[in-house]
C-alpha positions in Angstrom: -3.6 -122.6 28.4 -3.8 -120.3 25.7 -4.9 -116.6 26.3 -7.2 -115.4 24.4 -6.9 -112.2 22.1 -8.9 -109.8 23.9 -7.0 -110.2 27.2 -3.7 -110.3 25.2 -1.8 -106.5 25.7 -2.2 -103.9 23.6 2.0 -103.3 23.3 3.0 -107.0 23.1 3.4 -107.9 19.7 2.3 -111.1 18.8 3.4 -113.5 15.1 0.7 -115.5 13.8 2.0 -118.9 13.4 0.0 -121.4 10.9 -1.3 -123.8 13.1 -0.4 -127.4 11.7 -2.6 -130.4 12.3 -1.7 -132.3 16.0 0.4 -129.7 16.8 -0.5 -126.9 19.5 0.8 -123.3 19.1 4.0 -121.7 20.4 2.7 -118.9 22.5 4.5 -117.8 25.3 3.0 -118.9 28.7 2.4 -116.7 32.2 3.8 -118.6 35.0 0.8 -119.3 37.6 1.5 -116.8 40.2 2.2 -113.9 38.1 0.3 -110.9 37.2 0.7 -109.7 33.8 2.8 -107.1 32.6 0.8 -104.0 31.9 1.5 -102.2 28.5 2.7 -98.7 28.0 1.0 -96.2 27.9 0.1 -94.8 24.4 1.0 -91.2 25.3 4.7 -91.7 26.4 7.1 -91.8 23.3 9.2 -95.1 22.9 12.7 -94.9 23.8 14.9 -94.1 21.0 18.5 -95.5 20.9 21.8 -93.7 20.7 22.7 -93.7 17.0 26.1 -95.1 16.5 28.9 -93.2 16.5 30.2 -93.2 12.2 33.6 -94.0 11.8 36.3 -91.7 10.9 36.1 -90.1 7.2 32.5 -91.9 6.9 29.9 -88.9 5.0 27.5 -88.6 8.0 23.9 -89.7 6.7 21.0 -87.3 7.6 18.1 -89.4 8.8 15.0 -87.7 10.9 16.5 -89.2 13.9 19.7 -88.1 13.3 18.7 -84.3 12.6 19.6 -82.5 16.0 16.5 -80.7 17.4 17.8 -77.2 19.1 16.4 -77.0 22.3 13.6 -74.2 22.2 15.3 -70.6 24.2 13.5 -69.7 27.0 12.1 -66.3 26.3 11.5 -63.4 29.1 8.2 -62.6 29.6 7.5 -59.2 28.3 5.1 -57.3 30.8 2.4 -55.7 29.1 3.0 -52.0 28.9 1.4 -49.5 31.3 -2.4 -47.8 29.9 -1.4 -44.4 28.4 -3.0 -42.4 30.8 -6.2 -40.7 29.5 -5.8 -37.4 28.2 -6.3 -33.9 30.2 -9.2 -32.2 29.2 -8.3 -28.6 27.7 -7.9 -25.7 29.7 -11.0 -24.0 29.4 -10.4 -20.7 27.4 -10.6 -17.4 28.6 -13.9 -15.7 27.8 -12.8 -12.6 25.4 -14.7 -9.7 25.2 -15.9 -9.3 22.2 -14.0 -6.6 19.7 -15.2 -3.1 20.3 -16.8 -1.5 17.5 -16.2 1.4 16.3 -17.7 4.3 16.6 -20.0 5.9 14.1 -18.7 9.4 13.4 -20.1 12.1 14.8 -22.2 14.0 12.7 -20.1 17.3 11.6 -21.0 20.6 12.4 -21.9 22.5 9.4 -19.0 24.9 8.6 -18.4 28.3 10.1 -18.7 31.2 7.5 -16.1 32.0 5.9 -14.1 35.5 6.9 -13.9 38.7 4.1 -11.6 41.1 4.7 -14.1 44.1 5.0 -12.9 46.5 2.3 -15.7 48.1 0.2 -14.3 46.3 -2.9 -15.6 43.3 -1.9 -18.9 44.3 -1.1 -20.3 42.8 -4.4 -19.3 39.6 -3.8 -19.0 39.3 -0.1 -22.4 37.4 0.3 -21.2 34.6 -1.7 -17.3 34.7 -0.3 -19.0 33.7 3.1 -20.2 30.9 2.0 -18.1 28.1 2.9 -19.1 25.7 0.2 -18.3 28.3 -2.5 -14.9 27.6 -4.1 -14.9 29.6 -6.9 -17.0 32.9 -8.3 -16.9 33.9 -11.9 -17.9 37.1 -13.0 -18.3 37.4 -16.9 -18.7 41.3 -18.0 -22.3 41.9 -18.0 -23.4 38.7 -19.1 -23.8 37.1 -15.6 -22.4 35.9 -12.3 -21.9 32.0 -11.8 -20.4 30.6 -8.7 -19.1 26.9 -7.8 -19.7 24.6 -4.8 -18.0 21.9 -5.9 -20.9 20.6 -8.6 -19.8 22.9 -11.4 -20.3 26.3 -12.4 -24.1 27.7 -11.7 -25.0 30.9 -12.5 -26.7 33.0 -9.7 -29.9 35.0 -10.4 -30.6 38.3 -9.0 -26.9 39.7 -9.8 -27.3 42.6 -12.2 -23.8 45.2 -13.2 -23.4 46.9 -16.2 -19.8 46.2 -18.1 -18.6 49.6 -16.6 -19.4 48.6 -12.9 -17.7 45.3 -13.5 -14.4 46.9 -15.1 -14.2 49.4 -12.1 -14.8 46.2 -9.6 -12.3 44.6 -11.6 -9.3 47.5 -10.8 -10.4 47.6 -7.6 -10.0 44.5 -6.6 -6.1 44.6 -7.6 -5.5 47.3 -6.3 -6.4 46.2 -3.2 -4.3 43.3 -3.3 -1.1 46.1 -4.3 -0.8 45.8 -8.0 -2.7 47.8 -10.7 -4.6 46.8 -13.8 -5.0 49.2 -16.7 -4.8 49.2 -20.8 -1.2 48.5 -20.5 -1.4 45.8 -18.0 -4.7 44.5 -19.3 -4.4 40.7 -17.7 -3.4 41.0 -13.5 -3.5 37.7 -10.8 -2.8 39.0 -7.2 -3.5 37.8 -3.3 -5.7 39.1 -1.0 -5.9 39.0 2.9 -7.6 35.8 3.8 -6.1 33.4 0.9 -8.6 34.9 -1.6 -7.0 34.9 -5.4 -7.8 37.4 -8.2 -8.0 37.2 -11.6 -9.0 39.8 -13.9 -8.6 40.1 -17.5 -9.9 43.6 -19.6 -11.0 43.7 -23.2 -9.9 43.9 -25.6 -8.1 41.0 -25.0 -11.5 39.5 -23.5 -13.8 39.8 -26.2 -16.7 39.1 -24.1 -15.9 42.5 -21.6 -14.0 42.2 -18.1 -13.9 39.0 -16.5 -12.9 38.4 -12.9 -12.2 35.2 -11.1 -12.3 35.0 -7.6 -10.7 31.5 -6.4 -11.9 31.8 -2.7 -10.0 29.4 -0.2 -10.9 26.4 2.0 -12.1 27.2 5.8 -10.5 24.6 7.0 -6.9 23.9 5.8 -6.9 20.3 5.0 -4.8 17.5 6.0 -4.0 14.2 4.2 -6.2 12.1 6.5 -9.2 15.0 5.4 -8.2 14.8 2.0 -8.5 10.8 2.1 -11.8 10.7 3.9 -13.3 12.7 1.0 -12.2 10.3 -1.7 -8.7 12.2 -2.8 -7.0 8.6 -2.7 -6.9 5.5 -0.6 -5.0 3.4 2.1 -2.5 2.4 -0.8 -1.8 5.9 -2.3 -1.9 7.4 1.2 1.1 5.0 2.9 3.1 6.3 -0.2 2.5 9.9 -0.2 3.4 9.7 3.5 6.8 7.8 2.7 7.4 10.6 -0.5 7.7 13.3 2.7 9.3 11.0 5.4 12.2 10.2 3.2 12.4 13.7 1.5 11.5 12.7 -1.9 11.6 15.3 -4.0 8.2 15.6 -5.6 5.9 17.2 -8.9 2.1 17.7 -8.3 0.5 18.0 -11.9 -2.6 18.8 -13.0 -5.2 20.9 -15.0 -6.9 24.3 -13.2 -8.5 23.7 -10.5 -8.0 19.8 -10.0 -6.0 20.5 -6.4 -2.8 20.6 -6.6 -2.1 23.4 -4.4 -4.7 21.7 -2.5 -2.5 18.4 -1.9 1.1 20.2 -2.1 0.0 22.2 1.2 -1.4 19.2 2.9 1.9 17.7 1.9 4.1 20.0 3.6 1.7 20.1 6.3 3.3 17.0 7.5 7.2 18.2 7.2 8.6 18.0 11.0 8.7 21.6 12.6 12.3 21.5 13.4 13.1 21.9 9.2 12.6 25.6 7.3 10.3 25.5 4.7 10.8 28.3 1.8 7.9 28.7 -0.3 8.0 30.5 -4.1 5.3 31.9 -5.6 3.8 34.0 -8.2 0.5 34.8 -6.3 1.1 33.5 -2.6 -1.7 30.4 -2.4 0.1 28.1 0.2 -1.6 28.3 3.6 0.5 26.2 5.5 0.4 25.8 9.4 4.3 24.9 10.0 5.6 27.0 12.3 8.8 27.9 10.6 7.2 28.9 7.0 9.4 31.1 5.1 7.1 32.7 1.7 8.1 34.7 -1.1 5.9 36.2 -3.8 6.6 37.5 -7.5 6.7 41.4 -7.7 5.2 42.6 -11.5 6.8 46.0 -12.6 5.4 49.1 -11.6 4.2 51.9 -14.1 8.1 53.1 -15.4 8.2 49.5 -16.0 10.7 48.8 -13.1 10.6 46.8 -9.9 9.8 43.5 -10.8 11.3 40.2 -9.3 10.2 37.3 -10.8 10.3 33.3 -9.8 13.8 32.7 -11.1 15.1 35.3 -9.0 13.3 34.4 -5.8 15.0 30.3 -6.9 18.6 32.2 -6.6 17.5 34.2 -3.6 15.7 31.4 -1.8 18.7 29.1 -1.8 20.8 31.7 0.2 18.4 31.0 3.2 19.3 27.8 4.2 16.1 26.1 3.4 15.5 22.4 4.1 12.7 22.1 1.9 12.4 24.7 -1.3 8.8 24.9 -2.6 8.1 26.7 -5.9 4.1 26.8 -6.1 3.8 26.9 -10.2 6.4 25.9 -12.7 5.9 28.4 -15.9 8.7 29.0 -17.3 12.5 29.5 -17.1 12.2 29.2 -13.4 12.1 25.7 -13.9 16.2 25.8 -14.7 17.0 27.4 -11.4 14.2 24.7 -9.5 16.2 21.5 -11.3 19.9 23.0 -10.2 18.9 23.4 -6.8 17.1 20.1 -6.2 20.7 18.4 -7.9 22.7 19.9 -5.6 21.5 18.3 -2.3 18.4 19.6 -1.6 16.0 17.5 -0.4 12.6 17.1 0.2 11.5 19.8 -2.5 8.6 20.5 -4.3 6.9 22.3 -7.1 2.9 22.2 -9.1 3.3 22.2 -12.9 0.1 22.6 -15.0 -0.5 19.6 -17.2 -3.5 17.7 -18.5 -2.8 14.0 -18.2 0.3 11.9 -16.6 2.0 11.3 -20.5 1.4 15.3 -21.2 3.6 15.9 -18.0 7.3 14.8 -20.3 6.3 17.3 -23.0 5.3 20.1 -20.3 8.8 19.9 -18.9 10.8 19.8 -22.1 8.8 22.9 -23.2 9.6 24.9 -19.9 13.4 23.9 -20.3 13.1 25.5 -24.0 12.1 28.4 -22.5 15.2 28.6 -20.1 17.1 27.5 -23.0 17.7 23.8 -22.3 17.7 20.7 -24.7 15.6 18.3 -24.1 18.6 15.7 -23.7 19.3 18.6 -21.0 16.0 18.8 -19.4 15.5 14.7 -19.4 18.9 14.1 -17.3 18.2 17.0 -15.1 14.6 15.7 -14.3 15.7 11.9 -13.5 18.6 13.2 -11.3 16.3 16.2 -9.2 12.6 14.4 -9.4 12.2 11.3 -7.4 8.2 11.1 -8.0 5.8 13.1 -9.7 1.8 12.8 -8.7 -0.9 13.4 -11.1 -4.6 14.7 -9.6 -7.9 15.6 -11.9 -11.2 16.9 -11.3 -14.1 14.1 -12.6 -17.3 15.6 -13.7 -18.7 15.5 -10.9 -16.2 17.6 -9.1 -14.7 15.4 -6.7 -10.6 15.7 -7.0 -8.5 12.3 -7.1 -5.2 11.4 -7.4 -4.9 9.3 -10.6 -1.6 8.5 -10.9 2.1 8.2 -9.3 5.4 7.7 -11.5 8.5 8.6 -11.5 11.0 9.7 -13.9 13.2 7.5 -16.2 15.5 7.7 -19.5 14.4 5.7 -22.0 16.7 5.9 -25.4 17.8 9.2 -23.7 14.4 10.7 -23.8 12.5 11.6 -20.9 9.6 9.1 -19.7 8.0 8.2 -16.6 7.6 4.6 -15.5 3.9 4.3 -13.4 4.4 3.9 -9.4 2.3 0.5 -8.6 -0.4 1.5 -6.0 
């Protein structure tokens, strides 16, 4: 019986055999009674047989079969890392108050008057000297009165004085402040009670007939932190004028007439501690200071026989014998400034001094000139100055009359000449 194809199985392979003629086929028979075999299924891979083992010193042929399969390495399961937690919300911030503002300042009270010493002399004038806005009052022979408030000189109408009545106001003026004034001593500065400072000059050396200056002094004695709210200098100037007197920095205020420097040397001191002696030198006494341990000496001109007189240099040699921690001299003019130089070299600290001069470069020159006069080189005066000046401050008057502080240096030898080198600020 021959089986046909279709219920042949699919794994039993199966030769074709060319049938011949009279002659049936060799294909394998079932036995009756027996179930076929069922084929393999496709899925399973066949078996493979053990390759043979190569003999000894044989060069081991790779084949695919041969090639050893590692076994794949179990691997631990990695558990999946923990959720970040979610983040804390922010503290909520404190509520701040909000920054306090300051102040507007209070509107100031208009100035009391001013205080004359009542003395018959001063009658004349003593309706302007009240005033506390007047600074200065000019009297110019016959030819007028003009008087300043801080906008320039403006002359005042009403005033009428022959040039007689002005020379004899003149004399008595110094005479009340102790000194005389006469032909022989035709040009006379002196101090009156109350800070007031008088000038008078007679002809003929004024062409234009007797003239009298009256330099009348502030009602309030200012401070630095007044001097800065009116404009004198800023925050930068400020912190170093207040280091120049912490560290006892021997100092120079310079300037023209009138531009302050008496003004800003007081308010200077006017910080010194009130444990140290202050020992002020002047020709006509202008420093109003309020330390309590304020030691000042005044220039004495000679009397009528031409005897008496004790001038600045003097008072520098006298002054030293005091024991003073900071030696002032208000107003450099001349050989004095030899006896101011020795003292600051030789340990004293913390002194000062005002020397007229136009601009911060005219200041060199100045000094030289005033050593000449105390019979100094200039090689002299230039090492002297670097060793006993440790800063020198410059203040000018603009045209409108406000006062500033224009410049700081200090002093330096340059080629052995004296120069100043400018103070950043």
């Amino acid at each position: 019986m021959v089986v046909p194809p279709y219920r042949r199985p699919m794994s039993t392979a199966f030769v074709v055999v060319p049938r011949r003629a009279g002659v049936a086929p060799d294909v394998p028979r079932i036995p009756v009674g027996e179930a076929p075999r069922r084929a393999l299924p496709l899925t399973v891979p066949p078996v493979v047989a053990p390759s043979p083992v190569p003999p000894a010193g044989a060069v081991p042929v790779w084949s695919p079969r041969s090639a050893a399969v590692p076994a794949p390495t179990p691997q631990a399961l990695t558990p999946p890392p923990a959720p970040r937690p979610p983040p804390a919300p922010p503290a909520p911030r404190p509520l701040q108050a909000p920054p306090a503002r300051r102040p507007l300042p209070a509107p100031s009270a208009p100035p009391a008057p001013r205080v004359v010493p009542a003395d018959a002399a001063l009658a004349p004038l003593a309706g302007l000297l009240t005033d506390p806005e007047v600074t200065d009052v000019f009297v110019n022979g016959g030819d007028g009165l003009f008087v300043d408030r801080g906008r320039g000189a403006e002359p005042v109408s009403g005033w009428a004085m022959t040039e007689d009545e002005v020379r004899l106001l003149a004399v008595d003026l110094i005479a009340l402040g102790g000194r005389h004034l006469d032909d022989a001593t035709p040009c006379v500065d002196v101090r009156l009670d109350g800070g007031f400072r008088v000038h008078a000059v007679l002809p003929p050396v004024s062409r234009s007939g007797t003239m009298i200056s009256v330099r009348a002094p502030a009602p309030i004695v200012p401070d630095l932190d007044s001097l800065q709210r009116r404009g004198m200098f800023g925050p930068r100037t400020r912190e170093l004028l207040d280091a120049v007197v912490d560290e006892r920095v021997n100092v120079l205020v310079t300037g023209a007439t009138g531009a302050g420097k008496t003004t800003l040397l007081a308010a200077l001191l006017d910080r010194v501690p009130h444990t140290q002696r202050v020992v002020t030198i002047e020709d006509v006494a202008e420093l109003r200071l309020r330390h309590p341990h304020h030691v000042r000496l005044e220039a004495r001109q000679p009397n009528l026989e031409g005897a008496g007189a004790v001038s600045l240099a003097r008072l520098v040699r006298e002054a030293l014998r005091m024991r003073p921690d900071r030696l002032v001299v208000g107003e450099c003019r001349g050989e004095e400034v030899r006896e101011l130089l020795t003292a600051l070299n030789t340990g004293h600290h913390g002194g000062a001094g005002t020397l007229h001069a136009g601009a911060m470069g005219d200041v060199p020159a100045r000094l030289e000139a005033l050593g000449a006069l105390a019979g100094m080189d200039e090689r002299a005066v230039a090492r002297q100055v670097v060793s006993a000046i440790g800063c020198v401050v410059h203040v000018a008057r603009g045209a409108s009359g406000a006062r500033k502080v224009t410049g700081m240096a200090r002093p330096v030898l340059v080629g052995g000449a004296l120069s100043l080198e400018a103070v950043p600020r």
